[in-house]
C-alpha positions as CSV (number, residue, x, y, z in Angstrom):
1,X,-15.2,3.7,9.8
2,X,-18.3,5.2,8.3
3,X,-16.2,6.4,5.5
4,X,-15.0,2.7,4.8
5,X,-18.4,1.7,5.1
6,X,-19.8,3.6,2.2
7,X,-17.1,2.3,0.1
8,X,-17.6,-1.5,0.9
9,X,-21.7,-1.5,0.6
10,X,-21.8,0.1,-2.6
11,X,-18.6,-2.2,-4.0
12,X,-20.9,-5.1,-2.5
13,X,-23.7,-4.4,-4.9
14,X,-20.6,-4.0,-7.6
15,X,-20.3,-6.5,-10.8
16,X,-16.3,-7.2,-9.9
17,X,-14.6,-8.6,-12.9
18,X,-11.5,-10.8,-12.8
19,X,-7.5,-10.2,-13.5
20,X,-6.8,-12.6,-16.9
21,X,-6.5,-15.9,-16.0
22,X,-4.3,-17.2,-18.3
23,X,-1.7,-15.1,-16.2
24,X,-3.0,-14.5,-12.4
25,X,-4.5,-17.9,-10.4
26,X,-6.5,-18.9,-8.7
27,X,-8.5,-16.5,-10.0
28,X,-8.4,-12.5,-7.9
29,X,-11.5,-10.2,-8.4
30,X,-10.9,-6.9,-9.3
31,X,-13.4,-3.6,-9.3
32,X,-11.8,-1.2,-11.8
33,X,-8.5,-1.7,-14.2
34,X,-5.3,-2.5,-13.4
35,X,-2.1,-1.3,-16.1
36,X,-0.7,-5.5,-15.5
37,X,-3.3,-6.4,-17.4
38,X,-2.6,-4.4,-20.5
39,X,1.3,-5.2,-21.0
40,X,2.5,-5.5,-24.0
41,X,6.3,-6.4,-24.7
42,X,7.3,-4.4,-22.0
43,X,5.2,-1.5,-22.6
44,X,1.4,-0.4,-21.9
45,X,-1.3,-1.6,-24.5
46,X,-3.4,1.2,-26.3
47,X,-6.5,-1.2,-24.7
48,X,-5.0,0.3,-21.0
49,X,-6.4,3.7,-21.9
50,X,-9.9,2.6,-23.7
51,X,-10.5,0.1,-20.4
52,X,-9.4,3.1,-18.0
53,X,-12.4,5.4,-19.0
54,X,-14.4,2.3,-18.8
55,X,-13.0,2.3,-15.1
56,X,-13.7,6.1,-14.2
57,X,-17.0,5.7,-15.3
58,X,-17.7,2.4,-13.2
59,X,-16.3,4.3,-10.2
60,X,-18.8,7.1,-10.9
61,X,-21.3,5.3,-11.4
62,X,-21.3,3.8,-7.3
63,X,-22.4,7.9,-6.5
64,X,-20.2,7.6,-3.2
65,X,-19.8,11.2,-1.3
66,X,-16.1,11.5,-1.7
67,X,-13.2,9.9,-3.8
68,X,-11.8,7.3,-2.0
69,X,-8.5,6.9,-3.8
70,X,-8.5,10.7,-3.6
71,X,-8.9,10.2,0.6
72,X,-5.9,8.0,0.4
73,X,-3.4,10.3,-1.1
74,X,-4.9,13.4,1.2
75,X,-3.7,10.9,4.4
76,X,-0.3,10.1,2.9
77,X,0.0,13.7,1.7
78,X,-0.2,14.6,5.4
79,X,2.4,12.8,6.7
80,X,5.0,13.2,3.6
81,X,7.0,16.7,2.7
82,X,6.4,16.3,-1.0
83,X,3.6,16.7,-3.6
84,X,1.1,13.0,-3.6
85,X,-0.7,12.5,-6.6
86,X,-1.6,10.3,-9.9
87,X,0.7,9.4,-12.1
88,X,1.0,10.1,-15.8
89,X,2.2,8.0,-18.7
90,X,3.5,10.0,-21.8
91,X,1.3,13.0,-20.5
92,X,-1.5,10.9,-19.5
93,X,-3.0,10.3,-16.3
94,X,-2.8,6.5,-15.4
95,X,-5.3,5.1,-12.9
96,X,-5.9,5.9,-9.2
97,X,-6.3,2.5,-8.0
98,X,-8.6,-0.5,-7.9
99,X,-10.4,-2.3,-5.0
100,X,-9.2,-6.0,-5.5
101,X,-10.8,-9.6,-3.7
102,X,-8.3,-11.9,-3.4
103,X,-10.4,-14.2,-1.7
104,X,-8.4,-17.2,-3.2
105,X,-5.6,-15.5,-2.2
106,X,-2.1,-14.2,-4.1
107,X,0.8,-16.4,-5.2
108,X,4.0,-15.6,-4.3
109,X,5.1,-12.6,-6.6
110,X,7.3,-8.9,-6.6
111,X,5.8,-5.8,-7.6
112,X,8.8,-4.0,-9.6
113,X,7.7,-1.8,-12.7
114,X,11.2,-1.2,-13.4
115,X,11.8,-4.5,-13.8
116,X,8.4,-5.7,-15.8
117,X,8.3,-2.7,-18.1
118,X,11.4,-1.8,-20.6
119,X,10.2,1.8,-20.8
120,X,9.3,4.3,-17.8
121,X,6.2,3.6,-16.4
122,X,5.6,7.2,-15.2
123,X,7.1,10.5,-16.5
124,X,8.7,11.4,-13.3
125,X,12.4,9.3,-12.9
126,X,11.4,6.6,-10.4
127,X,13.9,6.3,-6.9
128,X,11.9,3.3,-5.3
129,X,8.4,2.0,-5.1
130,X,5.9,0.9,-2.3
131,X,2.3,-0.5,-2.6
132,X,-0.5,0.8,-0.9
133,X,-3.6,-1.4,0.8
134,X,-6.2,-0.2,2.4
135,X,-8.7,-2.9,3.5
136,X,-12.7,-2.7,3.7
137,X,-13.8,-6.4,4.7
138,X,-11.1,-8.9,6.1
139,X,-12.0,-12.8,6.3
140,X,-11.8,-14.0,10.0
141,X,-9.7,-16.2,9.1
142,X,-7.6,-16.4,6.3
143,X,-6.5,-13.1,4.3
144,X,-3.1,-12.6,5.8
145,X,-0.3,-10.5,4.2
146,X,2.9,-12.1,4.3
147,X,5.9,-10.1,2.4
148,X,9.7,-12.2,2.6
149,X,13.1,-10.3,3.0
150,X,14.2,-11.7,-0.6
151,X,14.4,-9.7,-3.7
152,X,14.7,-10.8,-7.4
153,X,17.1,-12.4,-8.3
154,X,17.4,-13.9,-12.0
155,X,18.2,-17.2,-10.4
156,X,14.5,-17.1,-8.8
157,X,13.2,-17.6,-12.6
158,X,13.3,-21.5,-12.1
159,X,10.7,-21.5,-9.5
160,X,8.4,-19.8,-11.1
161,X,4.5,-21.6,-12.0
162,X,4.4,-22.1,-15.9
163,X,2.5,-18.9,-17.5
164,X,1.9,-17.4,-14.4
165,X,2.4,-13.9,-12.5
166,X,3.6,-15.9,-9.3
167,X,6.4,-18.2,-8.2
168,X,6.5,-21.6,-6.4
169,X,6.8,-21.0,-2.4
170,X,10.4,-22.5,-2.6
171,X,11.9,-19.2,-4.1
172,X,11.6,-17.8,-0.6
173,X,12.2,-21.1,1.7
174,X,15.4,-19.8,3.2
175,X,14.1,-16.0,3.6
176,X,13.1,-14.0,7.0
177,X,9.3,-13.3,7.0
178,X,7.0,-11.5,8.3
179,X,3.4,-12.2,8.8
180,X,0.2,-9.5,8.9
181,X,-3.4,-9.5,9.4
182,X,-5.2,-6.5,8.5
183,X,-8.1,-5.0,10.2
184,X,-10.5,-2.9,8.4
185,X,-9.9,0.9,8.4
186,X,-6.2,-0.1,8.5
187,X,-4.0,0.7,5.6
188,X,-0.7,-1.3,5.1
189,X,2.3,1.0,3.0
190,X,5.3,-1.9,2.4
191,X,8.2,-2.3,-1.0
192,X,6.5,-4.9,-3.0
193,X,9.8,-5.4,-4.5
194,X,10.5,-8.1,-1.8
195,X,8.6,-11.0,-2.6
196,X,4.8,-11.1,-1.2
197,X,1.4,-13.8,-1.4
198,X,-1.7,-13.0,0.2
199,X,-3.2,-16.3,2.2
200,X,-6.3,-17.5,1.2
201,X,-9.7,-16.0,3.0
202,X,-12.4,-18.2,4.9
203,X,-15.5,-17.3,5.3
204,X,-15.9,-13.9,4.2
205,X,-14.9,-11.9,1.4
206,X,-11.6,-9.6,1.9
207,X,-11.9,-6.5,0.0
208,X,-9.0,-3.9,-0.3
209,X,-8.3,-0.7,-2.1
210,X,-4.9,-0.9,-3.5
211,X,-2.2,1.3,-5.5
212,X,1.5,1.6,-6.2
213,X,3.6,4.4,-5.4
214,X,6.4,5.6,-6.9
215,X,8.7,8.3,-5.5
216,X,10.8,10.7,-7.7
217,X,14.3,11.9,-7.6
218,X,12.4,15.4,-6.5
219,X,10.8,13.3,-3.3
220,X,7.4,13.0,-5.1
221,X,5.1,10.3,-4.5
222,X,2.8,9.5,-7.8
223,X,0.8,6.5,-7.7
224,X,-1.1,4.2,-10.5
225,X,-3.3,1.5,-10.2
């Protein structure tokens, strides 16, 4: 608890920027860079790596006591046989993570970089993929994670909103669901390959650190924001 803490007073005196907004609405807050924002035909822009040391440095810059993103892996790291660490691109170490505010909540989307990138995302061959939350402030109401037992399908392209990241509500109407409320301190690990929206808050913000996860053909978990 007092480790959260110190993490969500200093990202409350933060300047949060916003995901692009041609592409992700209603509009998510975002404190740090995130590589969906700098895809180019398939591929990661050059601008990813100029805005990542823009990141690093805004992270430094809060003077915490520890890493947070670094606290993360160390508690997956215990409980998994294999090596947990960052990700690298062509060499290149990708971002840790980001602490997102999707008080407006998130449309109805999949998480699937083998599917939204046409090269590897990572240098390590990629088995399957989970995303990583940890939240700092949850709404009272409002905030809810729900994740549907339905995968992509090509099919699922006609319900999706004009320009957007996210896909009309009807893409899932005949799929099992499951509904979660986080609790601060709690972290939830689920495949963001099945289709997923975040409800909107009330009341309060909800704040969340957040990665991906990839694991390897070795049984490595690398991760990227």
């Amino acid at each position: 608890p007092l480790e959260c803490r110190e993490v969500l007073d200093a990202l409350t005196a933060a300047q949060f920027d916003s995901y692009g907004q041609d592409r992700v609405y209603p509009q998510v807050m975002r404190f740090g860079v995130g590589v969906s924002d700098h895809r180019k035909d398939g591929r990661i822009a050059d601008s990813y790596w100029s805005a990542l040391e823009t990141h690093r440095r805004a992270w430094l810059s809060l003077k915490l006591s520890f890493d947070p993103f670094t606290r993360c892996r160390e508690r997956l790291a215990a409980h998994w046989p294999h090596q947990v660490a960052v990700g690298t691109h062509k060499g290149r170490e990708m971002g840790a993570g980001v602490a997102r505010e999707p008080n407006n909540g998130f449309q109805v989307h999949f998480d699937d970089a083998r599917l939204e990138f046409t090269e590897d995302l990572l240098d390590a061959p990629q088995t399957t993929q989970f995303a990583f939350n940890l939240y700092l402030s949850v709404p009272e109401q409002g905030g809810e994670t729900v994740i549907w037992q339905h995968r992509h399908d090509p099919r699922d392209e006609a319900h999706r909103l004009p320009g957007s990241y996210g896909y009309q509500e009807t893409v899932v109407a005949d799929s099992r669901t499951i509904e979660i409320k986080p609790t601060v301190g709690e972290a939830l690990l689920f495949d963001p390959r099945h289709f997923h929206a975040v409800r909107p808050s009330e009341k309060s913000r909800r704040i969340a650190l957040g990665f991906s996860i990839a694991v390897t053909t070795d049984g490595s978990m690398f991760t990227w924001g």
